[in-house]
N, C-alpha and C positions, 0 to 999 in steps of 0.2 A: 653088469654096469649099474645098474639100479642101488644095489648092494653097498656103493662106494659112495655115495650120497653125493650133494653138491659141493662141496668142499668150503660151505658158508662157516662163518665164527664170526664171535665177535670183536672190532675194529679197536675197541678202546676195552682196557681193562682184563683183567679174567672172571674167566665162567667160574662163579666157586660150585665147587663136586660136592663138597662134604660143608657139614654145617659148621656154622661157627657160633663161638660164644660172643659175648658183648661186653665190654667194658669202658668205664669212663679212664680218657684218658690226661692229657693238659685239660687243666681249666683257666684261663686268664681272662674269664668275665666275674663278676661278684653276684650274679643272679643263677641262683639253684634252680629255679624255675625252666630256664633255658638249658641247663646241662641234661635238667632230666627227662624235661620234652624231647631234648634231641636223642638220646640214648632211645627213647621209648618210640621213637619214628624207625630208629634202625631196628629195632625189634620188631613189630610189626610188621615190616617191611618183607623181615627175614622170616619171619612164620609167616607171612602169605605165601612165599614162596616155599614153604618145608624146609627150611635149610637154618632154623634157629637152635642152638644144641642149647639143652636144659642144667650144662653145666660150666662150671668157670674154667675150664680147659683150654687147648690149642687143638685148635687155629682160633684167633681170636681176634675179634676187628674193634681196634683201638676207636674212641670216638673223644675226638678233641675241639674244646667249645673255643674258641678265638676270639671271638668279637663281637658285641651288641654295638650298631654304629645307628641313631636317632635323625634322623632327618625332618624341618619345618617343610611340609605340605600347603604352608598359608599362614597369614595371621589379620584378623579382622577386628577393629575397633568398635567396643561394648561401651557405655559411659564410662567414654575416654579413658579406657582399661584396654592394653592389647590383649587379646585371646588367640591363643591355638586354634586353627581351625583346623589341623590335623597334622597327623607327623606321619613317616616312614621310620617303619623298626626292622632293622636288618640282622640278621645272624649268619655270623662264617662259621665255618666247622671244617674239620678233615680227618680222615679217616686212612686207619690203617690197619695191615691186615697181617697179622707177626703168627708163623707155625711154629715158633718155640718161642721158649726165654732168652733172653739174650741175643737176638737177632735181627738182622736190617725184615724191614717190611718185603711181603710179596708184592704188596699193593699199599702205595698211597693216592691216595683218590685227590690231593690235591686242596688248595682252601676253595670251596662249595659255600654261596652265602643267595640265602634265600630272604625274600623282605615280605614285607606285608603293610597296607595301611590303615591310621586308623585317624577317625573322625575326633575331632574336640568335643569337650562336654562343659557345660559352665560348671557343671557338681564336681569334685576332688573325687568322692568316691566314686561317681562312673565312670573316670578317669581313668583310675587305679585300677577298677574291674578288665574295662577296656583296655587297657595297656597288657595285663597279666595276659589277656585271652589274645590277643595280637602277638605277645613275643612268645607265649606257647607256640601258638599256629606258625610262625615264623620257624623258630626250632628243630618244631614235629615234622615239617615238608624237607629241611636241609638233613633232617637223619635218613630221610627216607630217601633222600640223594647219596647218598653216601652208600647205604644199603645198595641202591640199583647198580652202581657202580660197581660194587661187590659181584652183585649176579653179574655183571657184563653188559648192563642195560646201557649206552648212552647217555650222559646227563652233561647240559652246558656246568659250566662252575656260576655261572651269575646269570639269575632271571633278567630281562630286560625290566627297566622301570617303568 
């Protein structure tokens, strides 16, 4: 009886067995920055867990960037100048999981959009710095949604705000 185990699994998605490779799939954002953050979160993801294969093969999980969507956080008057006082930078993504060429997905994980915020700066370039590192972070957390999915992990599709 012992031998037969609980008969648990997991409710959403499947368990991947064998490793998969990674590649970029749609891209319909024009920032490279957030394709490769998000690619680089599903890798990570998949080497902590052992199951990242070190070549461009099948089973391969598609990784598709959708959407950077910018949100006003505030805006507060400087000598009579309005300023940002911070935005919301959101990234969607979805991920899929193809065992050959030419074939429907095992797994689509669905569109997955992770945000993240970021504070105003009156400097352009701390802006710019701050921005980059927010839609990284943004990105690098929705690849690593994607990835868990893969393993079989739970994941909502949208962080609460």
């Amino acid at each position: 009886m012992l031998l037969t185990g609980c008969g648990y699994h997991a409710a959403y998605g499947q368990t991947a067995k064998e490793r998969l490779s990674v590649q970029v799939g749609q891209v319909l954002v024009p920032e490279p920055l957030a394709v490769q953050a998000a690619a680089s979160g599903v890798r990570s993801e998949l080497a902590a867990a052992g199951l990242l294969a070190n070549d461009a093969q099948f089973p391969r999980l598609l990784v598709d960037v959708l959407r950077i969507d910018e949100q006003s956080r505030g805006i507060y008057v400087e000598a009579g100048q309005p300023r940002a006082a911070g935005m919301s930078i959101a990234v969607t993504v979805r991920g899929r999981v193809l065992q050959a060429a030419n074939q429907e997905p095992t797994l689509d994980t669905g569109d997955l959009r992770r945000s993240t915020q970021l504070s105003g700066d009156a400097d352009p370039r701390a802006d710019s710095a701050a921005y980059d590192a927010a839609l990284r972070s943004a990105a690098e957390r929705a690849g690593r949604a994607i990835a868990r999915i893969a393993l079989g992990i739970p994941e909502p599709n949208e962080e609460p705000p």
